[in-house]
DSSP file (Angstrom, degrees, kcal/mol; ACC not computed):
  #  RESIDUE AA STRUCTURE BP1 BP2  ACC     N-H-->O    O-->H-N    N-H-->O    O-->H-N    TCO  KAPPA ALPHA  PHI   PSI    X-CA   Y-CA   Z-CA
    1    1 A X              0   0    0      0, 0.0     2,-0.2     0, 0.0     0, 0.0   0.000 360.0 360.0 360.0 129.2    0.0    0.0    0.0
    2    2 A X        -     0   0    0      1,-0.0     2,-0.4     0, 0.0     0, 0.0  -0.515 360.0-137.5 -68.4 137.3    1.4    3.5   -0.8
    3    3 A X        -     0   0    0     -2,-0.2    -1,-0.0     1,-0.0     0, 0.0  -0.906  26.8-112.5-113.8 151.6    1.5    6.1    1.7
    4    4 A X        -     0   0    0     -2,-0.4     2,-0.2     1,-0.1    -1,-0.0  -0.212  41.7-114.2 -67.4 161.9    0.4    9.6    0.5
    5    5 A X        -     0   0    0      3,-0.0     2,-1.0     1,-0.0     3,-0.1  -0.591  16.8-122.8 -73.5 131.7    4.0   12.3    0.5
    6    6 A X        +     0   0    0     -2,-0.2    -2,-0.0     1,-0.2    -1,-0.0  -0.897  61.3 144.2 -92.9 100.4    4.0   15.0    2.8
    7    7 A X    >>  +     0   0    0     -2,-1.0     4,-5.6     1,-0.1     3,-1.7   0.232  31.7 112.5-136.1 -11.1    4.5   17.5   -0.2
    8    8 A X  H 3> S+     0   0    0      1,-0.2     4,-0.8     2,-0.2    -1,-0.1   0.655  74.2  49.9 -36.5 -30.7    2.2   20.2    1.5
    9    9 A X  H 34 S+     0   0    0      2,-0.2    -1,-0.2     3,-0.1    -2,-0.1   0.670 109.2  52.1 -79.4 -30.9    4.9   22.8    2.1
   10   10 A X  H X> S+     0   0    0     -3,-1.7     4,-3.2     3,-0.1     3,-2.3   0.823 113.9  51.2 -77.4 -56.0    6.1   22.4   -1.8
   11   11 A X  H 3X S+     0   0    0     -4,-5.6     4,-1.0     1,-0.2    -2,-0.2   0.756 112.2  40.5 -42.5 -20.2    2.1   23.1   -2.7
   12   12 A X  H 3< S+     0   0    0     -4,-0.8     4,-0.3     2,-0.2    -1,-0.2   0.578 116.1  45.9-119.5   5.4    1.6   25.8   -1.0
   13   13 A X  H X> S+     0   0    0     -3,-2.3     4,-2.9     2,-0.2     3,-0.9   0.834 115.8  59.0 -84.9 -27.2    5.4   27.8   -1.8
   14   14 A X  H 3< S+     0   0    0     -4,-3.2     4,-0.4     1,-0.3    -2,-0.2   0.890 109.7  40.4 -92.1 -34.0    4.3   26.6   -5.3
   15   15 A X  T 3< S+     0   0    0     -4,-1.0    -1,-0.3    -5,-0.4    -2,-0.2   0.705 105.4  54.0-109.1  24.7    1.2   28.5   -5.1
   16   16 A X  T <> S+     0   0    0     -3,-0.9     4,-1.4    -4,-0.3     3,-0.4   0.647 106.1  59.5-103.8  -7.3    1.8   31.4   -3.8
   17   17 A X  H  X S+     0   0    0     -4,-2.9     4,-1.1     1,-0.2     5,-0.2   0.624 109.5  48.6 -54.3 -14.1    4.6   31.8   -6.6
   18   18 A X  H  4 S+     0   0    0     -5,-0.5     4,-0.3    -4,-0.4    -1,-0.2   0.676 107.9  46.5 -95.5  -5.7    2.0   31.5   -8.6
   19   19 A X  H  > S+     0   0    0     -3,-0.4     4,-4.7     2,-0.2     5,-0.3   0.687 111.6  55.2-101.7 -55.9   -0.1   33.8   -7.0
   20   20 A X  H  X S+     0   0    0     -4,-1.4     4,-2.5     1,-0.3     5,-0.4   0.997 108.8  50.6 -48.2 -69.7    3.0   36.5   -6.8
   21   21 A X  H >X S+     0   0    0     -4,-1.1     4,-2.6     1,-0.2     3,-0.6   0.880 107.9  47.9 -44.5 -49.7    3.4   36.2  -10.2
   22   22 A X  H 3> S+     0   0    0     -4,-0.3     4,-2.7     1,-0.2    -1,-0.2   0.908 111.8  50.9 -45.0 -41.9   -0.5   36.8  -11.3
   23   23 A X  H 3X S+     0   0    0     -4,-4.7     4,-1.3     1,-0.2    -1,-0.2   0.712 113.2  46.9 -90.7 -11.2   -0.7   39.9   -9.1
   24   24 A X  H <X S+     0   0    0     -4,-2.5     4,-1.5    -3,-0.6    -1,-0.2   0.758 109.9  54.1 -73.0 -48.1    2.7   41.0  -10.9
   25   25 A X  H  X S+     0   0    0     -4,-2.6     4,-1.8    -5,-0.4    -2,-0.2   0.980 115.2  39.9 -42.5 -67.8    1.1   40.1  -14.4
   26   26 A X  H  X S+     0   0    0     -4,-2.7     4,-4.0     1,-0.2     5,-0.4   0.969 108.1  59.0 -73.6 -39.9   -2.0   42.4  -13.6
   27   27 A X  H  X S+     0   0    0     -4,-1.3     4,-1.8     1,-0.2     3,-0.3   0.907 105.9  44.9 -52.4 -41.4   -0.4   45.0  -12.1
   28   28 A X  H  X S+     0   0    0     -4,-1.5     4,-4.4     2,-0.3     7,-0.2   0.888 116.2  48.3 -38.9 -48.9    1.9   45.9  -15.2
   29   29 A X  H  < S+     0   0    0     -4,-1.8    -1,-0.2     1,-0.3    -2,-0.2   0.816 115.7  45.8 -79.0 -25.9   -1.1   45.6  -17.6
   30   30 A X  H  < S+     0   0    0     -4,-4.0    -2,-0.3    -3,-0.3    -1,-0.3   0.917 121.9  36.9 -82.6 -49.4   -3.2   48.0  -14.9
   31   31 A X  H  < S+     0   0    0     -4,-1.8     2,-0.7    -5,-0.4    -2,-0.2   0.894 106.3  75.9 -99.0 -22.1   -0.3   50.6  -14.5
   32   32 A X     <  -     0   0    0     -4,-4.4     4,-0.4    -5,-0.2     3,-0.3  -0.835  60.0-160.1 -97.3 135.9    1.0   50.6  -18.3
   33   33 A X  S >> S+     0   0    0     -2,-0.7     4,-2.5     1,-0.3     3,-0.6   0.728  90.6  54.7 110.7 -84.1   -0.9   52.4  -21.0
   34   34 A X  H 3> S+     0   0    0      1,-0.2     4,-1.2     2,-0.2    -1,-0.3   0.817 114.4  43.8 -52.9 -44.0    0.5   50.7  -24.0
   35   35 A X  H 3> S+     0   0    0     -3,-0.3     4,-1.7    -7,-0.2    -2,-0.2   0.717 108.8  55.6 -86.2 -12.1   -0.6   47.2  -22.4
   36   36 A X  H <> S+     0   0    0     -3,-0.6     4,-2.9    -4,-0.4    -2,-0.2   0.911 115.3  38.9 -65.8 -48.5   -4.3   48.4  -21.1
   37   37 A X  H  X S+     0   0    0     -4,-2.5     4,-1.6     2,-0.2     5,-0.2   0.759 111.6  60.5 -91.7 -12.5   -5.3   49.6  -25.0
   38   38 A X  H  X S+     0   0    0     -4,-1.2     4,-4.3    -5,-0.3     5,-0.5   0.962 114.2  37.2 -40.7 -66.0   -3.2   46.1  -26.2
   39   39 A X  H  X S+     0   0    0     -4,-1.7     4,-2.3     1,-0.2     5,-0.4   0.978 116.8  51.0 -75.1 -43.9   -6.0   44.3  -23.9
   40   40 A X  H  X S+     0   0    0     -4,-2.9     4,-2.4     1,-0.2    -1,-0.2   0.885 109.5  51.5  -4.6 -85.9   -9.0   46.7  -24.9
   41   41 A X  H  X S+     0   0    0     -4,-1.6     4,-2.6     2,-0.2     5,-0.3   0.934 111.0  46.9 -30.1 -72.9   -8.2   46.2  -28.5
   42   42 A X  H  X S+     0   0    0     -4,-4.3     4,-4.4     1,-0.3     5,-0.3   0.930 111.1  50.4 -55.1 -28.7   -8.2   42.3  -28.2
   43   43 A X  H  X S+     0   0    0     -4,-2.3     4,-2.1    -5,-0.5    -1,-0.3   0.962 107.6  51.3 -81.6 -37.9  -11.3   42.2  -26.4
   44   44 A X  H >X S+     0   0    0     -4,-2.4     3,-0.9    -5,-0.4     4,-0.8   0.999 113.2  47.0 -46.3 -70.7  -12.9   44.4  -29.0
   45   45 A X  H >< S+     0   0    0     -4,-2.6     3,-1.1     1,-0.2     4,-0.5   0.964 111.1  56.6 -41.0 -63.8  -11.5   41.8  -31.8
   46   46 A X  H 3< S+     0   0    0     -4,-4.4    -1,-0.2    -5,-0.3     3,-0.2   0.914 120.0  23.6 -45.5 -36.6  -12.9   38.8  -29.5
   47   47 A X  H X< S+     0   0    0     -4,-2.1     3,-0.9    -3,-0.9    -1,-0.3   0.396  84.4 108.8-117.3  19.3  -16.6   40.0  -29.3
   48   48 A X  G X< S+     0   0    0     -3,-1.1     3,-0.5    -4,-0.8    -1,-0.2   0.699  82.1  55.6 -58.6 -11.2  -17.1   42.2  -32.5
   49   49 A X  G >  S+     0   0    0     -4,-0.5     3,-0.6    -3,-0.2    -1,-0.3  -0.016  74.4 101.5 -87.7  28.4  -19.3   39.5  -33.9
   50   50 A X  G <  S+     0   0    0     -3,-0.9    -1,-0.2     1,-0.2    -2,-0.1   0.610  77.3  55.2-108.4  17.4  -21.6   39.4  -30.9
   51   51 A X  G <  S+     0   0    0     -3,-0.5    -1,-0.2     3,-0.0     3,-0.1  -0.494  75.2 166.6-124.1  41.2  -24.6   41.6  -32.8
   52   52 A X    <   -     0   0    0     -3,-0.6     3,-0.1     1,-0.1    -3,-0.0  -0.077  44.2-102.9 -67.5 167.7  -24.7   39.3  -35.5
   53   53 A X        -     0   0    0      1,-0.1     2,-0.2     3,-0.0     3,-0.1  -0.463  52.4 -98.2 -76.9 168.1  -28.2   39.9  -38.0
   54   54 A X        -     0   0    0      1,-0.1    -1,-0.1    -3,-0.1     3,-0.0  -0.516  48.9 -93.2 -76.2 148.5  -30.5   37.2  -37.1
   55   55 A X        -     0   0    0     -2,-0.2     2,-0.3     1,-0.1    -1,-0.1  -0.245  51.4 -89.5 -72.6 173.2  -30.2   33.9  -39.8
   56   56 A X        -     0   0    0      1,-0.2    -1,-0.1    -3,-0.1    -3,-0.0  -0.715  54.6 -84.3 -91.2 130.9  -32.7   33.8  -42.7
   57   57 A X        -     0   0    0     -2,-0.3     2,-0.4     1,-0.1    -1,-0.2   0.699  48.6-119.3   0.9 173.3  -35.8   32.1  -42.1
   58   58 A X        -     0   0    0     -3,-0.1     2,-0.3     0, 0.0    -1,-0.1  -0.995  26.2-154.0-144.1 144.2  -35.2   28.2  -42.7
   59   59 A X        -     0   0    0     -2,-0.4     2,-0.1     1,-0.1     0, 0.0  -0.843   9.9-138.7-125.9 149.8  -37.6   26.7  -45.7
   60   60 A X        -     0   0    0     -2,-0.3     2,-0.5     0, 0.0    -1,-0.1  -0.202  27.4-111.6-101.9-156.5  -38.4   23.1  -45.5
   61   61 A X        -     0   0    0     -2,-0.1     2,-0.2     2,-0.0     0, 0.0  -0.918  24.1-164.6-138.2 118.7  -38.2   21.2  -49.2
   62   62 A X        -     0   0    0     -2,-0.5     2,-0.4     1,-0.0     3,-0.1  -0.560  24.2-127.7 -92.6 163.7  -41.3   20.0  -50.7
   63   63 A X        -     0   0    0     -2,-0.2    -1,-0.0     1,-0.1    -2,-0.0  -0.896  10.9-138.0-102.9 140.4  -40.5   17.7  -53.6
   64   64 A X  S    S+     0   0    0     -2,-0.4     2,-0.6     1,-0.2    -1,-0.1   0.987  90.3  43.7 -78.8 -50.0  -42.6   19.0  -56.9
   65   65 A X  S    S-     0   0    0     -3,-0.1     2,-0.4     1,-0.0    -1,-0.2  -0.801  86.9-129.0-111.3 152.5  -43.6   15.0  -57.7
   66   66 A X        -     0   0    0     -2,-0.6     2,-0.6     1,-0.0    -2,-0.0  -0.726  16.0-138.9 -95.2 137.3  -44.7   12.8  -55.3
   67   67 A X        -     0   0    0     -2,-0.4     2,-0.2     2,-0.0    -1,-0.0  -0.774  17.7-170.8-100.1 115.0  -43.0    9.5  -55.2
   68   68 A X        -     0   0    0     -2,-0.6     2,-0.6     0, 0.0     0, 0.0  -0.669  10.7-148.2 -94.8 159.8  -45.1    5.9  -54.5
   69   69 A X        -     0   0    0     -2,-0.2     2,-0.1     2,-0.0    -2,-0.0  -0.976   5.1-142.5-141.9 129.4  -43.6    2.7  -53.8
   70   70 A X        -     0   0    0     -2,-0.6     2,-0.3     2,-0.0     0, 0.0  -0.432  10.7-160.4 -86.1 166.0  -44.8   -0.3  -54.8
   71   71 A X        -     0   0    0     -2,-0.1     2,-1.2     0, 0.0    -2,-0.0  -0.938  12.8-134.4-140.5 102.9  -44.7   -3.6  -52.7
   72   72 A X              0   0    0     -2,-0.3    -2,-0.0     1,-0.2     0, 0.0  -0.496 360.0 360.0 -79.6 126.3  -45.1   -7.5  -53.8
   73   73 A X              0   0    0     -2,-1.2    -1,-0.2     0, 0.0     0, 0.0   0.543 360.0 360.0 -84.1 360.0  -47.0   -9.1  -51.9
């Protein structure tokens, strides 16, 4: 039987590097200019499609002759 690794102490330096990093990530992009209208811009690009026209009606297809099938019995 395995017994579980006491590896708590690496999880929790491993996410609060991870944490560090995020809140270092946002801040840059919150204090610089050039990287605020970067993310604007993309988010404009992502959702300009989201006022698309409504689709065209949907028509079913009648067939002009009608087809029998015969059976021997």
């Amino acid at each position: 039987m395995l017994e579980p690794q006491n590896d708590s102490g690496v999880a929790s330096r491993r996410v609060a590097v991870h944490c560090a990093v995020l809140f270092a990530l946002v801040g840059l992009a919150i204090s610089t200019h050039a990287s605020s209208a970067l993310i604007s811009d993309a988010v404009q690009a992502e959702f300009v499609a989201s006022n698309m026209a409504a689709p065209a009606p949907m028509q079913l297809a009648r067939p002009a002759v009608l087809t029998r099938t015969e059976r021997e019995n």
